[in-house]
N, C-alpha and C positions, 0 to 999 in steps of 0.2 A: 873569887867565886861570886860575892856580892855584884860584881861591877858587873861581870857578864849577867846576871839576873836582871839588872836596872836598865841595860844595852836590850836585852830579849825585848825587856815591855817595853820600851821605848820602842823600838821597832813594830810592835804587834800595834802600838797607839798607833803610830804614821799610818800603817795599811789598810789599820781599819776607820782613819780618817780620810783618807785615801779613796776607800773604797766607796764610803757614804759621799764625796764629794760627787766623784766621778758620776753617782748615780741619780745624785741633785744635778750636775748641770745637763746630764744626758736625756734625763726624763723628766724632766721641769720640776721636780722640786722645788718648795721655796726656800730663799737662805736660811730663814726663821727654821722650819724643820730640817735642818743639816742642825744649826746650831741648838738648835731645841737637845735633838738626839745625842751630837755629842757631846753635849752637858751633862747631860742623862748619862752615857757612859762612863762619864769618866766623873762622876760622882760618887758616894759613899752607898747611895742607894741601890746601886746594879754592880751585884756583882756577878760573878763570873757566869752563873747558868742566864741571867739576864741578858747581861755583851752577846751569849752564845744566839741566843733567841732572834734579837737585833741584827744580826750578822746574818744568819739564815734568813729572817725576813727579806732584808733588802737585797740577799742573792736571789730567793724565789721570786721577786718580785722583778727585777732588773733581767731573770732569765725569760718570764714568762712576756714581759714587755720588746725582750730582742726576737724573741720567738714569732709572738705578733707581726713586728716589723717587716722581718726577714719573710713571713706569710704575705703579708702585704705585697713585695716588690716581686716573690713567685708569681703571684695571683696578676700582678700588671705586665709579668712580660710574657705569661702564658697568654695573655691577651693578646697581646700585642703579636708573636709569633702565630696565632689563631687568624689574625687580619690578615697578617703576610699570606698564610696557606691560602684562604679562599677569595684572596684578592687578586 
């Protein structure tokens, strides 16, 4: 029973190392805050309501930056379709 508890968080660290990476090299993060933050998690000073906070941040923050993006490249091919029509 222990080992599977040690296996669960082991696995919850990876993903949510995982996750803060993918979102450091996706949206320019620096290495310093990757490795700041997960320091911070996985220290004695954050616990669980803290990790929870952290986790939500950088989801909200990484949705609202794909959102943008995805705005962006609408916005250039409605253009671009716009040129075709009246050209």
């Amino acid at each position: 029973m222990k080992g599977t508890f040690v296996m669960f968080k082991l696995v919850k660290i990876l993903l949510i190392g995982f996750c803060i990476l993918t979102t450091t090299v996706a949206f320019g993060r620096s290495t310093s805050y990757f490795e700041t933050t997960l320091s911070h998690m996985l220290s004695d000073e954050c616990n669980r309501s803290c990790r929870t906070k952290i986790i939500e941040s950088e989801v909200d923050i990484a949705t609202i930056l794909i959102l943008k993006i995805v705005g962006k490249e609408l916005q250039q091919k409605l253009i671009q379709l716009e040129k075709e029509v009246y050209d």
